[in-house]
VEXDREN-2710 file (C-alpha; in Angstrom, 1 decimal):
% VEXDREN-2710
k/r/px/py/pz
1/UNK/14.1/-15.0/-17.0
2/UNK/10.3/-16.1/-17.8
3/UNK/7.6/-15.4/-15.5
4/UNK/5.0/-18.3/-14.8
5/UNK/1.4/-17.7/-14.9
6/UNK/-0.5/-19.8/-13.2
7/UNK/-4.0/-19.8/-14.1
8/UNK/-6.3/-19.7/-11.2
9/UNK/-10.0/-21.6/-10.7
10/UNK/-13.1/-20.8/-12.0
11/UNK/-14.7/-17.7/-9.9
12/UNK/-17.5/-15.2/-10.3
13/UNK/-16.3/-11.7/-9.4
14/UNK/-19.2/-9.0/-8.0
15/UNK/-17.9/-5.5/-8.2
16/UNK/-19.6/-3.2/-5.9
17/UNK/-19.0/0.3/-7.2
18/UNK/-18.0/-0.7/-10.6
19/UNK/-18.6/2.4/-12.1
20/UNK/-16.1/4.4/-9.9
21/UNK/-13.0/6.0/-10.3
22/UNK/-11.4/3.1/-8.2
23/UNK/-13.0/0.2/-10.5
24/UNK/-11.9/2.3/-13.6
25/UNK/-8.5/3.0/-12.7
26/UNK/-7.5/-0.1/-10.9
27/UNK/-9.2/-3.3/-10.6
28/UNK/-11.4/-3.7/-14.7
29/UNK/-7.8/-2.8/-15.9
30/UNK/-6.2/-5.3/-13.6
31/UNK/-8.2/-7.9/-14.2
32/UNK/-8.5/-7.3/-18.2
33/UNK/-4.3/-7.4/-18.2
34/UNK/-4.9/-11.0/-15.7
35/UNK/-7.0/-11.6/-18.9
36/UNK/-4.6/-11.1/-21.6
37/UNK/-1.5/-13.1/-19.5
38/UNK/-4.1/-16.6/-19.7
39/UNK/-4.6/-16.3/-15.8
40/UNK/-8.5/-16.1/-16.1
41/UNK/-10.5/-18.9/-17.1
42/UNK/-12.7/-18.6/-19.6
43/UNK/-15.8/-19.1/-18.2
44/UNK/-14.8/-16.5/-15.2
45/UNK/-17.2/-13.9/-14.6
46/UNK/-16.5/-10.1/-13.6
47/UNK/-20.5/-9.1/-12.6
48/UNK/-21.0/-5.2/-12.3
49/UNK/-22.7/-3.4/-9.2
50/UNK/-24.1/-0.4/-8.8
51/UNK/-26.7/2.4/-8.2
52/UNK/-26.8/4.0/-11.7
53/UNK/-28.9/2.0/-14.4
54/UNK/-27.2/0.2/-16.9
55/UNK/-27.6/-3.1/-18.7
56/UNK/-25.1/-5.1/-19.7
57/UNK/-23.8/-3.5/-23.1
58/UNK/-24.2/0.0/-21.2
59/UNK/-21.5/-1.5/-18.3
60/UNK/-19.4/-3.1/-21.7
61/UNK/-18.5/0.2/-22.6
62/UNK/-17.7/1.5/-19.3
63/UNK/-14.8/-1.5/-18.9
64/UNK/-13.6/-1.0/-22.5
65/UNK/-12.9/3.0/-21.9
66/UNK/-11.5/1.6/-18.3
67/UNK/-9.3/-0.5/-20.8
68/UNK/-8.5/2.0/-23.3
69/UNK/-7.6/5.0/-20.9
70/UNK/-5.1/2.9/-18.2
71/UNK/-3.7/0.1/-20.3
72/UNK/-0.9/0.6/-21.9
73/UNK/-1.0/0.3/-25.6
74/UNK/0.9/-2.5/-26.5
75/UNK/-1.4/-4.5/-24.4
76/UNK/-5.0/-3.2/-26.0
77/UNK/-5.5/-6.2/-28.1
78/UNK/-9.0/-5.5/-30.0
79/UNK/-9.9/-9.8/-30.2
80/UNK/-8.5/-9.7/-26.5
81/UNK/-10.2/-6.7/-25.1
82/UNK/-14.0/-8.1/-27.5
83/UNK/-13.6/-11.6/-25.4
84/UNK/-13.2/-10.1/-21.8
85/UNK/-15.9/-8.1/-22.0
86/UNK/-18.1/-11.0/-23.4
87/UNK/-17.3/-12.1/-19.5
88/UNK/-18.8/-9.2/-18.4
89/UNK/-22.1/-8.0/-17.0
90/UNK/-24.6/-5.7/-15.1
91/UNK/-26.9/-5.7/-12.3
92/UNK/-28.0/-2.6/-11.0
93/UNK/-28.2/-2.8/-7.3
94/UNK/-29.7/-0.6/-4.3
95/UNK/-27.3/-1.3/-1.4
96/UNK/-29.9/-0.8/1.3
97/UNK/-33.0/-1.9/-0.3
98/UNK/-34.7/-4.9/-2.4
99/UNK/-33.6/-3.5/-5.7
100/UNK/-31.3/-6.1/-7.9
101/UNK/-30.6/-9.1/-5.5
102/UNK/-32.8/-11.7/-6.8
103/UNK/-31.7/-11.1/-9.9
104/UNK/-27.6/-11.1/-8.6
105/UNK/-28.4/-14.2/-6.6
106/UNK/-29.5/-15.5/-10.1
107/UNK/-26.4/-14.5/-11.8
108/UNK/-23.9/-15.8/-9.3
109/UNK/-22.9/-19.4/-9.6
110/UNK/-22.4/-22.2/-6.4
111/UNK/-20.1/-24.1/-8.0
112/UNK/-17.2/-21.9/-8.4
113/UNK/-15.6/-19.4/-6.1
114/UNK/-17.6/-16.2/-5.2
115/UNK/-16.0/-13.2/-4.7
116/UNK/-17.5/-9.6/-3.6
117/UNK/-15.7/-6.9/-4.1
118/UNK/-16.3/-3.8/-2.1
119/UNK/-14.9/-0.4/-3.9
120/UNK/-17.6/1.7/-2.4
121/UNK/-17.9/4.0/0.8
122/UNK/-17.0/2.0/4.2
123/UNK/-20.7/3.4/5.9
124/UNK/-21.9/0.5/3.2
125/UNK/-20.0/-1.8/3.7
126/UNK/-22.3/-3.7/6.7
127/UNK/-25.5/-3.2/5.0
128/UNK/-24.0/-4.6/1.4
129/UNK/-22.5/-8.1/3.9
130/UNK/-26.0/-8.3/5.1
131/UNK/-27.2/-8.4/2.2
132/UNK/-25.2/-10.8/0.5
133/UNK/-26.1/-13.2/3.4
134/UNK/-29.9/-12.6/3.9
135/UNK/-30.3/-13.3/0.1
136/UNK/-28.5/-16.4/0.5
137/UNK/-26.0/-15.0/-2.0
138/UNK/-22.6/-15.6/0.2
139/UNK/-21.6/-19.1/1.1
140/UNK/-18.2/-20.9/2.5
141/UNK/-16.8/-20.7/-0.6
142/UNK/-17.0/-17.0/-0.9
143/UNK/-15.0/-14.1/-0.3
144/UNK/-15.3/-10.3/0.8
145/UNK/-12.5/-8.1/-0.6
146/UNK/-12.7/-4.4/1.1
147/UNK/-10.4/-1.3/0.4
148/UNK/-9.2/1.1/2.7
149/UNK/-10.1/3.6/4.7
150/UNK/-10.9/0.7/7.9
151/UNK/-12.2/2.9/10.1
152/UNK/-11.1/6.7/11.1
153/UNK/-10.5/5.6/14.7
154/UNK/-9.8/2.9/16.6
155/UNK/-13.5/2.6/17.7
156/UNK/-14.9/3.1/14.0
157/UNK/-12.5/0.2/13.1
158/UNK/-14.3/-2.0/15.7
159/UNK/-17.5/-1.2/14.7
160/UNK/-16.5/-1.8/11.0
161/UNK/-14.8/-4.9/12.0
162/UNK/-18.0/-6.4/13.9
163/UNK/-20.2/-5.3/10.8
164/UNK/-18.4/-7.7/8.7
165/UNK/-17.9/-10.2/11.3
166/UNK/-21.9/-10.3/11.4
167/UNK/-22.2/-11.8/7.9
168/UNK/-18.5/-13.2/7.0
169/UNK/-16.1/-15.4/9.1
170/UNK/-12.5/-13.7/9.1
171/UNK/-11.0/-16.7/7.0
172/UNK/-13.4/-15.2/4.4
173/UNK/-12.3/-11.3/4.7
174/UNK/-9.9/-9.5/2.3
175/UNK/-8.4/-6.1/3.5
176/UNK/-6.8/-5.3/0.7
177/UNK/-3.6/-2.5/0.7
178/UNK/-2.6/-2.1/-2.3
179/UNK/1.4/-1.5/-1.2
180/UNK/1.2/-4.7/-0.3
181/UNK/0.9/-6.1/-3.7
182/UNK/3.9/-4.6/-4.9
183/UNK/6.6/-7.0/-6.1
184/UNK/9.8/-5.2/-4.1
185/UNK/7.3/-5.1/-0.8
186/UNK/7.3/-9.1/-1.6
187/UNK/11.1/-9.1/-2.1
188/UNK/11.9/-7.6/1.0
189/UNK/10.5/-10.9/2.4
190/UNK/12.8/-12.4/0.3
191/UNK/15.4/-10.4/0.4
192/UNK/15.2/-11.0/4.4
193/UNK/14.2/-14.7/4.5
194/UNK/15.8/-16.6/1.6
195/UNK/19.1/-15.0/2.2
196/UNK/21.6/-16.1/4.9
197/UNK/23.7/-12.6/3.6
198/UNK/21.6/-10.3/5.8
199/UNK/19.0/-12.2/8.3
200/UNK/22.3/-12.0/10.7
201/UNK/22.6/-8.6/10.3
202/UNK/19.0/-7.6/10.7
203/UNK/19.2/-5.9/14.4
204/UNK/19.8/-3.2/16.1
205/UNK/23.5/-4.2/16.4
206/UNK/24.2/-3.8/12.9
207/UNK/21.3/-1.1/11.9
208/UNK/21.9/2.3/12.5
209/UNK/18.8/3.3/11.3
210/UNK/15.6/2.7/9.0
211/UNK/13.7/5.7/6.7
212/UNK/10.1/4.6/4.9
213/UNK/9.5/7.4/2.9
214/UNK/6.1/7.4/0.7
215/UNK/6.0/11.3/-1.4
216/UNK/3.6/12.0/-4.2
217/UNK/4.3/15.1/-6.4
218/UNK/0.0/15.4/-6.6
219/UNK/-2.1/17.6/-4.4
220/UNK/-5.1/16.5/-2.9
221/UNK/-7.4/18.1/-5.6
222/UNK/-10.5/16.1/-6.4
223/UNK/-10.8/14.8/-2.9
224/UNK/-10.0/17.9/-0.8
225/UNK/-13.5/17.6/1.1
226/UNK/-12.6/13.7/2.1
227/UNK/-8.8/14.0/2.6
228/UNK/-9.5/16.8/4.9
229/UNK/-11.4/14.6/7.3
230/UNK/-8.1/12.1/7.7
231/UNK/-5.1/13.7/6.8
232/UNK/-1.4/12.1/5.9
233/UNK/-1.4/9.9/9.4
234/UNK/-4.5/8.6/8.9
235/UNK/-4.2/8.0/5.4
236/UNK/-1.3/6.6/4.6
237/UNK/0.4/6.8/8.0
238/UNK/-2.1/4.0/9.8
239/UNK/-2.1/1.6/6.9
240/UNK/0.7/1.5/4.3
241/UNK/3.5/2.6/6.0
242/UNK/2.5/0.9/9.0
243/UNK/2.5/-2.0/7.0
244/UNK/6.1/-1.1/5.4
245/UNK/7.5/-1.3/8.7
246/UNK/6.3/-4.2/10.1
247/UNK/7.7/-6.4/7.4
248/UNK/10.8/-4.4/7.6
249/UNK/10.8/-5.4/11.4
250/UNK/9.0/-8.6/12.1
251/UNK/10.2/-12.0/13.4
252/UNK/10.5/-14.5/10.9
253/UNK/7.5/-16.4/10.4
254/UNK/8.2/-20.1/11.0
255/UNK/6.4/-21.0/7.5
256/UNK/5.3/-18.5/4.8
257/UNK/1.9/-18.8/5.6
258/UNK/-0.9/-16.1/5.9
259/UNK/-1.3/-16.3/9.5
260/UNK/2.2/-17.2/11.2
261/UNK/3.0/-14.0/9.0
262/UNK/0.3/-11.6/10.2
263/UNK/1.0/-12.9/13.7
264/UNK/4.1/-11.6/13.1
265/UNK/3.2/-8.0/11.9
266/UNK/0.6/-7.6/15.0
267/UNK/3.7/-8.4/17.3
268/UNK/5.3/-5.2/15.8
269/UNK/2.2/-3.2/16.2
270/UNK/1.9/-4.4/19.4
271/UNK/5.8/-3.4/20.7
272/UNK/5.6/-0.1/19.1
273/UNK/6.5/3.0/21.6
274/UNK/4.1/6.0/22.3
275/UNK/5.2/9.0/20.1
276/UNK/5.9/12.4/21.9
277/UNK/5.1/15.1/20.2
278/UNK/8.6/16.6/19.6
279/UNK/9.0/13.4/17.2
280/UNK/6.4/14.3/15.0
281/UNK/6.3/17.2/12.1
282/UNK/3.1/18.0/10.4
283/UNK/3.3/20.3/7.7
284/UNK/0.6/21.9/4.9
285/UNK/2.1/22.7/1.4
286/UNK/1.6/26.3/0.5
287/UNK/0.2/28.2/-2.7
288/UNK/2.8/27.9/-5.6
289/UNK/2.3/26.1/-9.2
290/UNK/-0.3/24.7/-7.6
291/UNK/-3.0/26.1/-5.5
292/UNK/-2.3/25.5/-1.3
293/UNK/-3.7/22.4/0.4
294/UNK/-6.6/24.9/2.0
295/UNK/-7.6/26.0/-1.2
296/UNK/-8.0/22.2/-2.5
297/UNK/-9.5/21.2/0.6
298/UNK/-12.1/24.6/0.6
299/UNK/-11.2/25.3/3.9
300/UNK/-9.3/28.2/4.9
301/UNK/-9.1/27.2/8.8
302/UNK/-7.8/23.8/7.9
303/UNK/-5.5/22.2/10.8
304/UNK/-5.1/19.0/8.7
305/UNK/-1.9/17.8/7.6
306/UNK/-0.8/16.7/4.1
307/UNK/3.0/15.8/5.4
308/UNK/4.0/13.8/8.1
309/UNK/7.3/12.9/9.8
310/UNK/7.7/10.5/12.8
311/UNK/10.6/9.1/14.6
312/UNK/9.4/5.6/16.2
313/UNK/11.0/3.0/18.4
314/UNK/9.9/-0.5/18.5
315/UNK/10.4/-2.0/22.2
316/UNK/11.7/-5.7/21.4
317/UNK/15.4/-7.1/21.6
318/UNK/16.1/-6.8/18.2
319/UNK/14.9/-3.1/17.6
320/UNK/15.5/-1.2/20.6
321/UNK/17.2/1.7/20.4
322/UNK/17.3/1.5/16.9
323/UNK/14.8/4.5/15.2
324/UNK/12.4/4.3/12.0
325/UNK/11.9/7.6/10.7
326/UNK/8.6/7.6/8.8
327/UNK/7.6/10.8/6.2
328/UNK/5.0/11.1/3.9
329/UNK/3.4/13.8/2.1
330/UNK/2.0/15.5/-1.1
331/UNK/3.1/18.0/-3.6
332/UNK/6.7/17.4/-2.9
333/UNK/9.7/17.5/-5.3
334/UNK/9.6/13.8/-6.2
335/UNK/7.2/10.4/-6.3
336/UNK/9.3/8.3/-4.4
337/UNK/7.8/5.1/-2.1
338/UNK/11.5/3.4/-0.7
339/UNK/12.6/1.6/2.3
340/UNK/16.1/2.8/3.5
341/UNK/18.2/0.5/6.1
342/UNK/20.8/2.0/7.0
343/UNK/23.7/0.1/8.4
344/UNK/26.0/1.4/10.9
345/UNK/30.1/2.2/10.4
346/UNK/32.5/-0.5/10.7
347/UNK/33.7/-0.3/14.3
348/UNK/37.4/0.6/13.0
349/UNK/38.7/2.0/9.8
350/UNK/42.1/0.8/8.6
351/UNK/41.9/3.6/5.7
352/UNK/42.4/7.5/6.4
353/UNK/39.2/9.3/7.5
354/UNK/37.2/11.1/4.2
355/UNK/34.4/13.1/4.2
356/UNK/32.3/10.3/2.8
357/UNK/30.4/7.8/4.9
358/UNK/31.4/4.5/4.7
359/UNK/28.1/2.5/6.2
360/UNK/26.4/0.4/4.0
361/UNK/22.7/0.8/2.6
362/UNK/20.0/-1.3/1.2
363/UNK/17.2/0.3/-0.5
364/UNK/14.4/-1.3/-1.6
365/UNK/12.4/1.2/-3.8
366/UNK/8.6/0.6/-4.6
367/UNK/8.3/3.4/-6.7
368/UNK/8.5/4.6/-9.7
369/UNK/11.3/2.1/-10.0
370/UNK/10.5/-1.2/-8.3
371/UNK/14.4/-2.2/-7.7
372/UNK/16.6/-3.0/-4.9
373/UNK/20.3/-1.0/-4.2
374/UNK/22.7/-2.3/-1.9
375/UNK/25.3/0.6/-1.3
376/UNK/29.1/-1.0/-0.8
377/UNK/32.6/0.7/-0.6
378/UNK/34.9/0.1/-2.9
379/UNK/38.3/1.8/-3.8
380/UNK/37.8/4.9/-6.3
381/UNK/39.3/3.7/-9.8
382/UNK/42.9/5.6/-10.6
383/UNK/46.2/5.7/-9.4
384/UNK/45.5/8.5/-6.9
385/UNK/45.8/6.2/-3.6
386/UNK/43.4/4.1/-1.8
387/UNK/40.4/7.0/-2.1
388/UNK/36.8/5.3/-0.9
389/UNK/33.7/5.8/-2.7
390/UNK/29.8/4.4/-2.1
391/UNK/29.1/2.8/-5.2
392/UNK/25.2/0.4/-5.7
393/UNK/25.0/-2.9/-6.4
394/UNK/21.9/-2.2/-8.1
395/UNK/19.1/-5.1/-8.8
396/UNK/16.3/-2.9/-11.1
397/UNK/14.0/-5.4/-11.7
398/UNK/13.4/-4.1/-15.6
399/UNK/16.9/-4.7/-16.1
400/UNK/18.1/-7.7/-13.9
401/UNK/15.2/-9.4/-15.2
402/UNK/14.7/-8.8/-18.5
403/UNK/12.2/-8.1/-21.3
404/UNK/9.8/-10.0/-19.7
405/UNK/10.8/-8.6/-16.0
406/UNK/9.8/-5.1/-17.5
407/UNK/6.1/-5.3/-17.6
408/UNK/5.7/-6.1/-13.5
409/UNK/2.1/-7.0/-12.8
410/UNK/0.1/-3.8/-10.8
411/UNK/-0.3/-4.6/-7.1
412/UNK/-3.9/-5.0/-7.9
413/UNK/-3.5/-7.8/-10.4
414/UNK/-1.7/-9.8/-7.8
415/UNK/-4.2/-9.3/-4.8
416/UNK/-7.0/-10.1/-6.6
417/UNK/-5.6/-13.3/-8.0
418/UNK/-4.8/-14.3/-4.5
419/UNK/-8.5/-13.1/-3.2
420/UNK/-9.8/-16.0/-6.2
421/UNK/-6.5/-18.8/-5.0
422/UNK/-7.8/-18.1/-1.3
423/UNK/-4.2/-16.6/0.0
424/UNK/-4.6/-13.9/2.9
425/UNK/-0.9/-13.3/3.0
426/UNK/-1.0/-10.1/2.0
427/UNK/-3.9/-9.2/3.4
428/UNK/-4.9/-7.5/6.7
429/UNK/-6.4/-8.9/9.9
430/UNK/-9.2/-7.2/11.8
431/UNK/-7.0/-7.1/15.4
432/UNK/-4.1/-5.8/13.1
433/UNK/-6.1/-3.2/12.0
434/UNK/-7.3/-2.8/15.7
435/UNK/-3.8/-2.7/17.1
436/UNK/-3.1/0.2/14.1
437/UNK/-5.6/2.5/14.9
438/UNK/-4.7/1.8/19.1
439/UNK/-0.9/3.0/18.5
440/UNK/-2.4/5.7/15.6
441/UNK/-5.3/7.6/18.2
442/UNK/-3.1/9.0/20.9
443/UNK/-1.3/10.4/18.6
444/UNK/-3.5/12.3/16.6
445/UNK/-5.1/13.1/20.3
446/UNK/-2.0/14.9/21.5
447/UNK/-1.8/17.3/18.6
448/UNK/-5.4/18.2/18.4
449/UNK/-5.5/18.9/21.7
450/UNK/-2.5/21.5/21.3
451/UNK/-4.2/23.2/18.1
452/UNK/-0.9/23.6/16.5
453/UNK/-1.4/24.4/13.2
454/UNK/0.7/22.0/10.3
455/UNK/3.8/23.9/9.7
456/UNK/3.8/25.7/5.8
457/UNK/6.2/23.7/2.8
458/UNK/6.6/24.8/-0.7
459/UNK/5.7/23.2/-3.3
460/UNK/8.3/21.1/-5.1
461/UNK/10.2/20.8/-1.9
462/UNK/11.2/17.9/0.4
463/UNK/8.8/19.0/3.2
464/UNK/9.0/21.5/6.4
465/UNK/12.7/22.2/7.2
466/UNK/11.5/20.7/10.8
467/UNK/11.5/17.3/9.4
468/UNK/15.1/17.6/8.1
469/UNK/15.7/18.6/11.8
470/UNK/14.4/15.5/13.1
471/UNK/17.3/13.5/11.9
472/UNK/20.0/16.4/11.8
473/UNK/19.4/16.6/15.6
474/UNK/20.4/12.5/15.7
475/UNK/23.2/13.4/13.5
476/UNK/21.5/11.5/10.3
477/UNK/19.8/13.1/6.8
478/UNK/17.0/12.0/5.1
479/UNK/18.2/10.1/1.8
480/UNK/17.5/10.4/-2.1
481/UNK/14.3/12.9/-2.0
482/UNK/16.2/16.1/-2.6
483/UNK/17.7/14.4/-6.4
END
């Protein structure tokens, strides 16, 4: 199966923070392999911002070590890498004074689409939107791509929000989440949507259950001082898993379009119960290969989490009384992002009872093997009677799709294309951030009000043995993160 690439109109690209660790490791790489696939044209422009002076050859050599450190091999084509680069410039900018705008507003072009790109600190992100508009640098044709953190509260999120509101209409602003960019994430649309084989099934009559399950074997060394100011809820908690389930558990959209979708998503938000804090687990991995979270956060008093488990309900007719178990964490014994739906038993067995469950599974993994598993029972090979196994009807998209399936595009390759094509599908809306951060405060309210300290987890290990509790008590296990 071939993949189509579609090239996408002429655009000028300003990177705000080009010459950080986000730039380098994500978007030049993203948008050099966009290069190589045909998918920029050639008079496309990727325009470098920043504090640090630099002229254009200066920034050339930044993007080609971008290149050359997080591109694969096979894909570092010298000719290749020698005309992107050509397509790339420098303009040293102070976000808060007169420094460098003339000369951007110079550099950009009217007649193609603008995009700004904001991979710098949110306190900057009002001051660099009204600066794009007082310099008559922004237009209707432009757009503002922002990355996460949106806020670290519900009333930092409105502020942020009406900072970028000042300058740019909402039609014109691109939160970008990264998870959201991920092929599988997309196929669980279509996995939903395009098939009549489990739409019907979709409910609380058929589900038993749903896990979301985001855990990273790294610590939170580098950015200890930052991470400890949010913690697992706020940081992955409030945005990506949040978004996880609501396309797990939204309405179908009447058309696949950005905002019947989102309208959608909010709607989850929106029906979402109040946690209690019996259904939440907050735990703090301890010294081991690695040195303990308060030792990489510098902060021996720490009460921030780095694991989090939750059991949520979702108040609607087709989720109630059906529970999403959310976890997330670091330093634990694999890197595993997955969506779990769980189906519920038959309501009668004709076959003699085993000790093997017999309910069906889909599994729709993000990473590190984008993939979808459907779990079915079928009769155990041999002549030893009719004995029932779980076997998977697996889909791994390097195998079912081929050589060329193999090489799937990084989230950040596809979001960016859309930013240029003008599709907010998989973007973010400001009252769906809103609506986020309202169901996310109380929460983190309740427990800093108690003072609990996060519970200790070794490293390696699948978390606080609390959070296995939270489903053993259910009668129900966490799945796949103990292999």
């Amino acid at each position: 199966m071939v993949s189509r690439t579609i090239p996408v109109d002429s655009f000028d690209l300003v990177l705000f923070g080009a010459t950080g660790d986000l730039a380098g490791r994500k978007i030049l790489p993203s948008l050099y392999r966009r290069f190589l696939a045909g998918q920029m044209p050639e008079d496309a422009r990727v325009i470098g911002a920043a504090r640090s002076e630099m002229d254009d050859d200066g920034f050339r050599d930044v993007v080609r070590a971008a290149i050359e450190e997080f591109v694969a091999k096979p894909m570092q084509d010298a000719g290749t890498i020698d005309a992107f680069l050509q397509q790339c410039s420098y303009i040293p900018i102070d976000a808060k004074g007169e420094g460098g705008w003339k000369e951007l507003k110079k550099s950009v072009r009217d007649d193609v689409v603008k995009a700004f790109y904001f991979s710098v600190a949110p306190s900057i992100f009002g001051p660099l939107a009204q600066q794009l508009r007082n310099h008559g640098i922004a237009c209707e044709n432009s757009r503002l791509v922002v990355e996460k953190p949106f806020g670290t509260d519900l009333e930092t999120a409105k502020k942020l929000n009406a900072d970028l509101a000042a300058s740019f209409d909402e039609t014109q602003i691109y939160r970008i989440d990264h998870f959201l960019g991920k092929e599988t994430v997309q196929n669980l649309m279509a996995v939903r949507f395009a098939n009549v084989l489990f739409e019907p099934l979709w409910n609380e009559r058929y589900v038993d259950h749903v896990q979301i399950t985001v855990a990273e074997t790294m610590g939170v060394g580098g950015r200890g001082s930052y991470y400890d100011k949010s913690g697992a809820m706020r940081d992955m908690v409030q945005n990506h898993l949040m978004q996880l389930l609501c396309l797990t558990a939204m309405e179908p959209p009447n058309q696949f379009e950005p905002d019947r979708l989102r309208d959608e998503k909010l709607k989850v938000i929106r029906a979402l119960d109040p946690v209690p804090l019996k259904h939440v687990v907050r735990g703090q991995y301890k010294e081991g290969e690695h040195p303990s979270y308060v030792e990489d956060a510098e902060n021996p008093e720490s009460l921030t989490e780095s694991f989090i488990a939750l059991k949520v309900g979702i108040s609607n007719w087709r989720w109630k009384n059906t529970p999403f178990y959310l976890r997330t964490g670091k330093r634990m014994s694999r890197r595993l992002s997955e969506i779990v739906v769980q189906f519920k038993e038959a309501p009668h067995s004709i076959f003699e009872k085993d000790d093997g469950s017999t309910a069906n599974s889909l599994t729709i993994r993000l990473q590190p093997d984008e993939g979808i598993d459907l779990s079915v029972t079928i009769k155990e090979p041999g002549p030893g009677g009719m004995r029932l196994v779980n076997v998977p009807l697996d889909m791994t998209f390097a195998d079912a799709l081929g050589s060329e399936g193999a090489d799937i595009p990084d989230a950040y390759e596809r979001l960016i294309m859309d930013v240029i094509r003008g599709n907010q599908t998989l973007f973010m809306r400001g009252d769906e951030v809103e609506a986020a951060w309202a169901w996310t405060d109380p929460i983190i309210a309740a427990w800093e009000e108690k003072g609990d300290r996060p519970l200790p987890y070794s490293q390696g290990s699948t978390g606080p043995e609390e959070a296995q509790m939270l489903m053993h008590k259910d009668g129900r296990r966490w799945q796949h993160l103990e292999g």
